[in-house]
N, C-alpha and C positions, 0 to 999 in steps of 0.2 A: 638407327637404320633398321634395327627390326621392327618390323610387323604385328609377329606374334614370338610368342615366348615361353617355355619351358622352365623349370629348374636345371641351370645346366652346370655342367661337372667342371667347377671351379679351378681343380688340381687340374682340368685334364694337359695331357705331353701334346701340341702339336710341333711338326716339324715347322721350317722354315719356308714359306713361299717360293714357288721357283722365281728365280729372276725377269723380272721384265724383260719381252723380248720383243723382235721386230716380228710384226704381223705379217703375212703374203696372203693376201686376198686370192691369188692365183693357185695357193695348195694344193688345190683340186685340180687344177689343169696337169700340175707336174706329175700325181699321181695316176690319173686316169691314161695321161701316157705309157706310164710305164706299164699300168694292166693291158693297157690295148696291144704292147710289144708282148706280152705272159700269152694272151689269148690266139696273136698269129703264130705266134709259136708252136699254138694247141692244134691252133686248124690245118699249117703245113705241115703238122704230122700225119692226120687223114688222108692230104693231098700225096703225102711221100706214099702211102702204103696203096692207095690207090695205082699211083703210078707204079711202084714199081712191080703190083699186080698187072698192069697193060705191057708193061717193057717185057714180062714174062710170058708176053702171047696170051694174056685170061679170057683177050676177046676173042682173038681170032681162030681161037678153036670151036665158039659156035657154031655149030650147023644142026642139031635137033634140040628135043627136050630134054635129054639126059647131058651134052654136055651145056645147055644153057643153066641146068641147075648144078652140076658141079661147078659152073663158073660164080655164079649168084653165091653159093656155097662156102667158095673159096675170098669172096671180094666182103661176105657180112661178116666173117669169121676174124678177116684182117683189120675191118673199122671197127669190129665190136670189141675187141683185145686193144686199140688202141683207145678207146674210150676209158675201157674198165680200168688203165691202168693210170689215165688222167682222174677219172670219180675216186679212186682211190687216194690219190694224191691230194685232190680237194680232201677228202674228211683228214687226211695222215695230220696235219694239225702244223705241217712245217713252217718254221719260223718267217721264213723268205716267201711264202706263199699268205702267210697269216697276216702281213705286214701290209701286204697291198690290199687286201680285200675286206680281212674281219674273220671272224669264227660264222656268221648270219651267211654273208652273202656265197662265201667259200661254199656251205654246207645246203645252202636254197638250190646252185648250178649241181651238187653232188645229187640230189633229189634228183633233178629233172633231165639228169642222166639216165637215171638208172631205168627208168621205162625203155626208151629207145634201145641202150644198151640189151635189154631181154630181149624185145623184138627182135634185134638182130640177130641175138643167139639163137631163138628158136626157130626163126627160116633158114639160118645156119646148120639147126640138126635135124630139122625136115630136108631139107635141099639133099644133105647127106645121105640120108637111109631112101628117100627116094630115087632118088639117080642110083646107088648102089642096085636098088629093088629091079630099076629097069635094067641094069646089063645083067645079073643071076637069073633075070624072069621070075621074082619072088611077089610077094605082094608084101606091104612096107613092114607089118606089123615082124614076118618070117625073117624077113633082112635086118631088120632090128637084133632079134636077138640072137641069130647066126654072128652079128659083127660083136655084140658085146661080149659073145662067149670064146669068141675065137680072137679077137683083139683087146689085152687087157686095159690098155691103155683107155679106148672107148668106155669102159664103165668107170672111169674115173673122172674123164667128161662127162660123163650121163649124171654122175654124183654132183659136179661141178654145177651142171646144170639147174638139179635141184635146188643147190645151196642158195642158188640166184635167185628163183623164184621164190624162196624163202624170204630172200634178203628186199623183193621186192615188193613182196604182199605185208613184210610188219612196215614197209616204210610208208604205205598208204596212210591218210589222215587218218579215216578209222579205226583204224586199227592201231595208229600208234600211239594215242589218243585216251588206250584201254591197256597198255604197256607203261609199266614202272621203266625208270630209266634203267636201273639194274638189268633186268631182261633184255630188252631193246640193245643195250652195248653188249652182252654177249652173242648174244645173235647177229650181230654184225662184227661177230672177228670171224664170223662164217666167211665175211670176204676173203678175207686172204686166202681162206682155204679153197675158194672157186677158185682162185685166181693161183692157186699152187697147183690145184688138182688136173686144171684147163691144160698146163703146159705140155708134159710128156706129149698129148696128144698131137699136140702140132706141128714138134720136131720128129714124132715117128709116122704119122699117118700126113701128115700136111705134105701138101709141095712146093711152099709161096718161101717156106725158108730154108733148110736144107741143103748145101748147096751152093746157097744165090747168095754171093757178096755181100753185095749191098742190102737184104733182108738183113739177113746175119748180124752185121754191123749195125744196123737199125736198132733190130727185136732186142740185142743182148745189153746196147747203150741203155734202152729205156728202161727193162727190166732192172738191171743193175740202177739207175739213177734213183725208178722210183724205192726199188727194195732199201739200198743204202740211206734214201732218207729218212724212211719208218722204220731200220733198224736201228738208226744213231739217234734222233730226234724223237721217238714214240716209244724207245726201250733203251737204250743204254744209257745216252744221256741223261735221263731222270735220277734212274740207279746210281751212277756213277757219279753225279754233282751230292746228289741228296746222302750218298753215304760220305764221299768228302768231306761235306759240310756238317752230319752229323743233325739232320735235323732234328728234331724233337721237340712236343707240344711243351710248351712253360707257362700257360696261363689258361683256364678256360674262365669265361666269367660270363655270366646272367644277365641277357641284354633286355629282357622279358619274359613275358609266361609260353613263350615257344619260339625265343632265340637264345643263342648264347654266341659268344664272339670266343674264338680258339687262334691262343698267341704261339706261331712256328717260329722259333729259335735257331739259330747254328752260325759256322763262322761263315765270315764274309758274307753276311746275305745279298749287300748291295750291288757282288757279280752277277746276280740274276739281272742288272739293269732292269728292273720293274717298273713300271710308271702307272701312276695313280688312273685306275679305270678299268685297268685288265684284269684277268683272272688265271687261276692254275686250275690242273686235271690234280686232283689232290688225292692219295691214296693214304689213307691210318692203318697202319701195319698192326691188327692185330690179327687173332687167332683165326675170327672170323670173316674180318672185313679185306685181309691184305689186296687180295687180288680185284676189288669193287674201287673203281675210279671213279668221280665225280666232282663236274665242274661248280668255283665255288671263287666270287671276286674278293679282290683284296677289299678290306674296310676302313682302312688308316692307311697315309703314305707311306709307303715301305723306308725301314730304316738300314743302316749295318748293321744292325743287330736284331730285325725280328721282323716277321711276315704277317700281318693280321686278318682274318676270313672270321664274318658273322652269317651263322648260317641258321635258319628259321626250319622248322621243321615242317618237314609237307608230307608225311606221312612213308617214307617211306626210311631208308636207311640215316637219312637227316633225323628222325628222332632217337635212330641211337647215338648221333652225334651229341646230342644234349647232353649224356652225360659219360663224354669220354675224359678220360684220367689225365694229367700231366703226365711228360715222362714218355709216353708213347712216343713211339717212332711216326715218324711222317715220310713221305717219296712227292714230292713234287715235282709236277710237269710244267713247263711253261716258263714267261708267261706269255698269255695268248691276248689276243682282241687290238680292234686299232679303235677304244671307247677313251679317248685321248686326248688331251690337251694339244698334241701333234697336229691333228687334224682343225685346230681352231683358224679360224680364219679374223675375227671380227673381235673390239675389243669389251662389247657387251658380252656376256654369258648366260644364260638362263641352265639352271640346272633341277631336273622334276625329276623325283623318284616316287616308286607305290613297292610296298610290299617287299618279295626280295631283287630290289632295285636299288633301295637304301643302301647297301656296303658300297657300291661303286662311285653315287654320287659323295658320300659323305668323305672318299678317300680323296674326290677330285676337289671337292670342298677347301679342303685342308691344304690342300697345295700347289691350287691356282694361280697363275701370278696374276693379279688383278688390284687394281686400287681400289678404294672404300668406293662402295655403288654399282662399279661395274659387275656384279655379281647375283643374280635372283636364285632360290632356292625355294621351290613349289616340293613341297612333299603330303602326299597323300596315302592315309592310313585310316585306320576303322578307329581305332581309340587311341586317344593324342597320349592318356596315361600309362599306356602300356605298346608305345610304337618302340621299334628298336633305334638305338642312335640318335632319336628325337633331343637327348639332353647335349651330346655332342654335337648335331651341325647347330642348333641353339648356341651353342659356347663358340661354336667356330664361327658364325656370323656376327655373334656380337664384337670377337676381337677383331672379325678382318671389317666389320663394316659391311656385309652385306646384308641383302634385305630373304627375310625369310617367312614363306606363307608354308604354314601347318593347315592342311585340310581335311578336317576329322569327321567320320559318319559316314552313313550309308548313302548307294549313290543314288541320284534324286531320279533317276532311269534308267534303265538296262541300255542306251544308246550315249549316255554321259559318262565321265570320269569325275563330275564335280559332285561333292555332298548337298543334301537337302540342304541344309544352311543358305546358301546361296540362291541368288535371285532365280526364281521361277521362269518368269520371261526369258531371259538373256539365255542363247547358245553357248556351246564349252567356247569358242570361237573368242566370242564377246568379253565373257566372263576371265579369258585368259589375257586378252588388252588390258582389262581394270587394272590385274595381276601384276602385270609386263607390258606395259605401253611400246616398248624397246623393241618387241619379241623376234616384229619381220625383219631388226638390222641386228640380231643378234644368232651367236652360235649356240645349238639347244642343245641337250645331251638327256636325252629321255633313256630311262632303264625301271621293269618293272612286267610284271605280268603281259604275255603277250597281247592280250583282249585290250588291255590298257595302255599298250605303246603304240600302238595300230588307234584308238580312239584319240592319244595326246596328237599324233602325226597328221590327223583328219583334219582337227583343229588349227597345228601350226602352217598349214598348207591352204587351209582357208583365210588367214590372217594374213598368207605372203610370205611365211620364211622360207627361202628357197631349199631344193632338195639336199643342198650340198653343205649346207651350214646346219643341217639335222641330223645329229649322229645318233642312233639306238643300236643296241644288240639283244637280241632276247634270248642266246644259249639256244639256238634251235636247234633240235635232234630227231 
């Protein structure tokens, strides 16, 4: 049933196939409900802070420009806190939130927050200093800084303020684009700190809570729910399982001339429930590196006994992963992503990786439940003799019988995924039929450079696979 073929690793350990299961064509319906229940959830929080802004008279006190901007002031102030503390909760990584959506789409709505959320802060701190400006008779600039000097609490929202617009100028394309991911994660634990800094000011200088019941009982539930979740799920639990369990690297081995696969060890691995596709926030505890987290998929079905991640070096703290030691201590996060056998609907499968895409399909590989055939495996790499994992999914489609296309060289256009090799004439579209005739009735699981999951989705969307039988994640940040 293979295609094409490698030297592939004769000894290698696979686990056992998961069990045949019953398929539900409908997956997608059950889940999409339960997100549509996550999201009215989100918006009758807006609705609540709104309202209970008008039940506190915010309208009817209008009658000039000073109090329509302390009103404007007081209503951007209460949607834009209830925003920030929703975006935060998207990036927080929690399990029950990760479970419906993905680490992608979680993190695409945490984006497209964060512009509105500024807007609103900053009519929020304009509205502020000028309505103050009109009752003193100052002009804004004077009223400014009469309140920061004389209210401490206001220079710590002014700080807050900044930290935002910080938070919001590296998350623009451009610029983050020109950002190591190292940098980029530390500058965004700035959030927390807007959103620790924001607070005083609203219980001493606010009026919306203070007070008022039902504020009270609102602002201190969600604070508390969201803080509870990112301190148990983003900090203790990692520490607290990973020293338990005693992690520590016990293999590293030479996947290529700039991979290596790194075997994490310890007891009971298999309480982590991991499933072949996801990935960990993975910290290596050393001198230099403890405190640098980065995301990194399993590469083998997780066993009892060991956690397998192959990571490729791309220039930045990944090439001193290449030659880290046995014996190091490891902190695992996770795991995270819904890139899953979970989500299948259909009993064909197509599974396409490029680059560092490779660990995830080659883990789902291994431990699909699938009979001989129903299984394609498209992998695309620059050179077939020094691809990573190339010798194992080889060995793992020859014993389960599925079929596997290696597509080696360079690509034949900056607007394709396929190599020169391949027919001139014919579209990726076309050229992915020869491939996968199955492709529109089958479930796809594309992972791999973003330019290249974005160009495989063009294609399978041209071809007919529907949106919901294509699962991708690209790790976006």
């Amino acid at each position: 049933m293979i295609l094409v073929m490698t030297d592939a690793r004769t000894a290698l350990k696979l686990v056992e196939p998961k069990p045949k299961r019953q398929l539900n064509p409908k997956t997608w319906v059950k889940i999409s409900r339960r997100q549509d229940l996550v999201e009215a959830i989100g918006w009758l929080s807006i609705l609540w802070v709104t309202f209970t802004f008008l039940i506190d008279g915010g309208a009817n006190q209008i009658n000039n420009l000073q109090t329509s901007l302390s009103a404007i002031e007081r209503l951007t102030a209460l949607v834009a806190t209830d925003l920030l503390l929703i975006q935060i909760l998207l990036i927080a990584r929690v399990p029950w939130l990760d479970q419906l959506y993905g680490h992608d789409r979680a993190t695409q709505t945490h984006k497209k927050l964060g512009k509105p959320i500024l807007y609103l802060v900053l009519v929020h701190f304009i509205c502020v200093i000028w309505s103050f400006a009109i009752a003193d008779g100052k002009n804004v600039l004077d009223e400014f800084l009469v309140l920061v000097t004389t209210i401490p609490d206001l220079i710590t929202a002014s700080i807050a303020l900044a930290l935002m617009i910080i938070l919001v100028v590296t998350s623009l394309r451009i610029v983050r684009n020109k950002l190591q991911y190292e940098a980029w994660y530390l500058v965004h634990l700035f959030g927390y700190g807007a959103v620790m800094l924001a607070i005083p000011h609203q219980i001493t200088t606010g009026t919306d809570i203070a007070g008022k019941p039902l504020a009270e009982s609102f602002w201190i539930a969600a604070y508390l729910f969201v803080g509870l979740n990112i301190l148990w799920f983003r900090l203790l639990s990692p520490i607290v399982f990973s020293g338990v369990k005693g992690l520590k690297i016990s293999e590293v081995t030479k996947e290529s001339s700039d991979s290596v696969s790194i075997t994490v060890s310890g007891k009971r691995m298999d309480t982590f429930s991991t499933n072949s596709g996801q990935f960990f926030i993975v910290r290596f505890i050393t001198a230099t590196h403890w405190w640098r987290a980065h995301p990194f998929s399993i590469s083998a079905a997780p066993t009892r006994e060991a956690i397998r991640f192959t990571i490729g070096n791309r220039g930045d703290d990944t090439a001193i992963f290449q030659h880290i030691k046995p014996g190091t201590r490891v902190i695992l996060e996770g795991p995270y992503g819904i890139f899953t056998e979970e989500r299948r609907t259909k009993s064909d499968v197509v599974l396409i990786a490029a680059g560092i895409g490779a660990p995830p399909i080659r883990a789902l590989a291994e431990e699909i439940s699938a009979n001989s055939g129903e299984v394609s495996i498209i992998y695309r790499v620059r050179d077939r003799a020094d691809a990573p994992l190339a010798d194992e999914l080889t060995e793992i489609a020859r014993r389960r019988g599925f079929y596997l296309h290696i597509l080696d060289g360079n690509r034949r256009s900056n607007k394709s995924w396929f190599p020169k090799t391949v027919h001139q004439s014919k579209s990726d579209a076309d050229e992915l039929l020869i491939l996968v005739p199955k492709v529109a009735d089958s479930d796809v699981y594309v992972c791999g450079p973003v330019e290249f999951t974005r160009s495989v989705k063009t294609a399978l969307k041209t071809v007919g696979t529907p949106e919901h039988q294509i699962h991708a994640e690209e790790f976006a940040w």
